[in-house]
N, C-alpha and C positions, 0 to 999 in steps of 0.2 A: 504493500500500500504506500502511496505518493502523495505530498500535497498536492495534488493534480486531481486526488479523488474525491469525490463530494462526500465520500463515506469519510474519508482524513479529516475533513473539517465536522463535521456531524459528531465524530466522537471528541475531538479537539472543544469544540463549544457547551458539548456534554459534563465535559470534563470540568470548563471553567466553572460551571454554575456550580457541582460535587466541592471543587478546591476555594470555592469562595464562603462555602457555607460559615467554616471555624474564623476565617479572619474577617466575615463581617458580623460574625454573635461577639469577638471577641473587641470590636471596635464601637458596636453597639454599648457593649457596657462600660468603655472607656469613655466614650461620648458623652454616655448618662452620668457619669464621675466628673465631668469636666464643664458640664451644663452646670453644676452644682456649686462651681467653684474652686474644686478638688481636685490636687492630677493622683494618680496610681500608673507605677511604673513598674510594678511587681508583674504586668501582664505575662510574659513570659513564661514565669516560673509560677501563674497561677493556674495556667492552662496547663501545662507539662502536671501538675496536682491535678486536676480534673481528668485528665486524658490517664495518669495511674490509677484514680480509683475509681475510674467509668471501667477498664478491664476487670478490676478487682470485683466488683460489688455487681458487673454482668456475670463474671465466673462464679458467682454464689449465688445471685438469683436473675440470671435473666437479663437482656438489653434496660427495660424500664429503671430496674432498681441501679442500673451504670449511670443511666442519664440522674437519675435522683440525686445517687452520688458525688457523682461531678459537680452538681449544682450546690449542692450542702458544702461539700469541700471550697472549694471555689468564694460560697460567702461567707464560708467561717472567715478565709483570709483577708477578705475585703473589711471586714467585722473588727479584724485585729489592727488592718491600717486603721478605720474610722476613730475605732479609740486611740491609738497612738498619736493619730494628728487633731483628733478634735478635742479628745479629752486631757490627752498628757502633754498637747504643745510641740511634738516633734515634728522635725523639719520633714514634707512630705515625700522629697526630693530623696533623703536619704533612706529613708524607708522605705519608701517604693522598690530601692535600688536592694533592699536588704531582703524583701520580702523574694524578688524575684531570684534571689540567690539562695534561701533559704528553701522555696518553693520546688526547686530544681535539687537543691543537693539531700533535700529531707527525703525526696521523691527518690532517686538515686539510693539511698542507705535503702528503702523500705524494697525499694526493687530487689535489692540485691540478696534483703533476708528472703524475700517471698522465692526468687527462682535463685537460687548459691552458685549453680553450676550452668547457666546457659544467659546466653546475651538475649536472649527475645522470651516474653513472656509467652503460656500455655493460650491459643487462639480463643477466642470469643466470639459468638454470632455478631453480626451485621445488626443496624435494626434497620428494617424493612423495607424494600425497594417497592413501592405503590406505582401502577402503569394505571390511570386515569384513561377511564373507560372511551373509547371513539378519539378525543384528545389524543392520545397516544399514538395514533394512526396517523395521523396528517403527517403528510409528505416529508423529511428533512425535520421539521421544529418540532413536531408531534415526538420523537425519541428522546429532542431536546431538554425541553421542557417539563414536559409529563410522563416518564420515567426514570423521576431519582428517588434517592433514598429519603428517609423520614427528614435527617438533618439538612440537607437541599429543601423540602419544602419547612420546614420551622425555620430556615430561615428568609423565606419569604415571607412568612407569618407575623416572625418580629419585624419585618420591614413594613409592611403594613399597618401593622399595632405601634411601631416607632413612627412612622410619618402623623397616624390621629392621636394621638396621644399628646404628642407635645405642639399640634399646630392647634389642636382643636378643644383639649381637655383643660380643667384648672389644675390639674397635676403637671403639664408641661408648662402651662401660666408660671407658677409657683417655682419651679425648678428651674426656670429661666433668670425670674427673678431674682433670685439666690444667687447664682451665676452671675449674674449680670452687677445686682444692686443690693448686697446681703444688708447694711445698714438701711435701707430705705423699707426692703421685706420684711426687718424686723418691727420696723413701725408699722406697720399695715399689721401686726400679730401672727407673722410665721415666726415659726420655732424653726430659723436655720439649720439648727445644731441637728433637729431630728431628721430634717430635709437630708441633709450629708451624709447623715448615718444611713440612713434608707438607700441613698443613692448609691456609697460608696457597695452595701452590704449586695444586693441587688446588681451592680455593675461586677462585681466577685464572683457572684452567680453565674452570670452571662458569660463571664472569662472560663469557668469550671466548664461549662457546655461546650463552649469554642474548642478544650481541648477533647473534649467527647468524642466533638465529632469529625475528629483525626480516627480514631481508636477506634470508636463505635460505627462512623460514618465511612472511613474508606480502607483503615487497616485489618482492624481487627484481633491486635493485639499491641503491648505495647515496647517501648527498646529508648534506649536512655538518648537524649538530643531528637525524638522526634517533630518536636515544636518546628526546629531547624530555622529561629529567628522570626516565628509570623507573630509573636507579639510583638514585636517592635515593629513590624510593617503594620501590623493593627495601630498603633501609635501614630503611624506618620497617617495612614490612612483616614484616619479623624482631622487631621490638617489640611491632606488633600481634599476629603470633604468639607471644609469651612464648616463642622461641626454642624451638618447638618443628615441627617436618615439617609434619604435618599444618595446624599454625595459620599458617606461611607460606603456605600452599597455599591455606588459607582467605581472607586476606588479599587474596594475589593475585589470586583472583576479585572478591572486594570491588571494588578499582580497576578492573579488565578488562571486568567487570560493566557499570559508570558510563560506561566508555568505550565499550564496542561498542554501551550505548544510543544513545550522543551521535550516532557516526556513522551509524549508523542513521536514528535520530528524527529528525534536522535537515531529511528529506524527509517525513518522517509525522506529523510534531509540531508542522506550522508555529505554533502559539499559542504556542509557547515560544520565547523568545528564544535565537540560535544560539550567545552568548555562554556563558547557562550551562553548555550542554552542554561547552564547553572546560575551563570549571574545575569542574566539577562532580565529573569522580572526584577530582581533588586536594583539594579540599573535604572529601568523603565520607572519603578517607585520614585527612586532618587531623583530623576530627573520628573516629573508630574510634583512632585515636593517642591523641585527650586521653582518649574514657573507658578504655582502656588502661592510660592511663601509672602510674594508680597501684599494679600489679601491679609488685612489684621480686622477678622471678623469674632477673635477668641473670645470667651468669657470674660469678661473684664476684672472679677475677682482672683483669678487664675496666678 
């Protein structure tokens, strides 16, 4: 198969929407940390926790109880940043940096007690690949679209529920304003303090899932450096989006894009060297970052 075939690109565009899933759950909850006022820089190493106990807690009960997992895991840690920076005053900056290094090398010990003797954990079911009924037929986009897995479509889901929520609900009102104008919110009678906590707890959540649905969504089990650096492409991708739903989402295809050609192409493309295609979405990031950056649309408490 060639990029010349319509089938090459059909599973190429397949593939972006599969690879976009974890780095737009996990920029969603970065974005809803940073709408609030808040950064969390722990992404990384909060997803790589999610994505170990989404295997673990599927290998004892099931795909469902992995995503639960993940999710628990994931806001405990967001729970730990909230108090450290909201209650106890620490610098966000370096906690963030603390958590994501904690989150990674706690994950690594536990790996290593659960499997001693082997680099890849015992495999775990998939959760569910759903083919929507006639959808799924249509010509080229029918495969596209409406045959992915559960994580592919929940994360359509939070794009949807992320776009009404904050254009249209007093809960996005509220979270904006915090964000934006935390002394002016507290006169009007928000309880900042509880807004952050919620957000940051909730944004830790979403990072737990993001790494899910590495593990639960396209591997199916787990091995140490899986993340391979998409919480900090989740970071930039909150900038490339101007902190906004939809332009995370955008983002997140951008990178996913670059990647599912890579792994693709590297059988269809031999004239290209197999090197670019490794750095080639992080490149393409970087460069969508600089024309970007001069848009200063951030949270202003930030």
């Amino acid at each position: 198969m060639t990029w010349t075939d319509i089938v090459f690109w059909q599973i190429v565009l397949g593939g972006t929407l599969r690879l976009a899933a974890p780095i737009f759950l996990a920029a969603l909850g970065e974005m809803i940390t940073e709408r609030a006022g808040t950064l969390n820089l722990g992404i990384d190493g909060i997803m790589t926790a999610g994505a170990f106990a989404a295997v673990v807690f599927a290998h004892m009960a099931g795909w469902p109880a992995g995503l639960l997992g993940a999710a628990v895991v994931g806001g405990c840690y967001g729970a730990i940043l909230a108090v450290s920076v909201i209650r106890l005053g620490a610098n966000q900056i370096i906690i963030g940096i603390a958590i994501s290094l904690i989150g990674a090398g706690l994950t690594s010990y536990l790996f290593q007690l659960w499997q001693p003797s082997g680099q890849m954990a015992i495999f775990v079911p998939l959760t569910p690949t759903w083919k929507v009924p006639f959808l799924s037929d249509i010509p080229f986009i029918g495969p596209i679209l409406f045959r992915q897995n559960l994580m592919t479509y929940a994360a359509f889901g939070a794009l949807a529920v992320g776009v009404f929520v904050l254009a249209r609900t007093r809960i996005g009102i509220v979270l904006k304003a915090v964000g934006d104008d935390p002394a002016g919110a507290e006169m009007r009678g928000v309880n900042t303090a509880l807004v952050r906590y919620t957000a940051l707890t909730l944004g830790g959540a979403l990072m737990g899932l993001a790494g899910a649905a590495i593990t639960l969504g396209v591997l199916g089990a787990f091995n140490d450096g899986l993340t391979n650096g998409r919480g900090y492409v989740a970071l930039a991708v909150v900038i490339i989006g101007r902190w906004s739903v939809p332009g995370a989402f955008a983002g997140a295809l951008l990178f996913s894009f670059f990647e599912s050609l890579g792994l693709r192409a590297q059988g269809g493309m031999s004239f290209v060297p197999t090197e670019l295609f490794s750095i080639l979405p992080y490149a393409m990031t970087l460069l969508a970052l600089a024309l970007t950056a001069r848009a200063r649309i951030a949270p202003r408490a930030l």
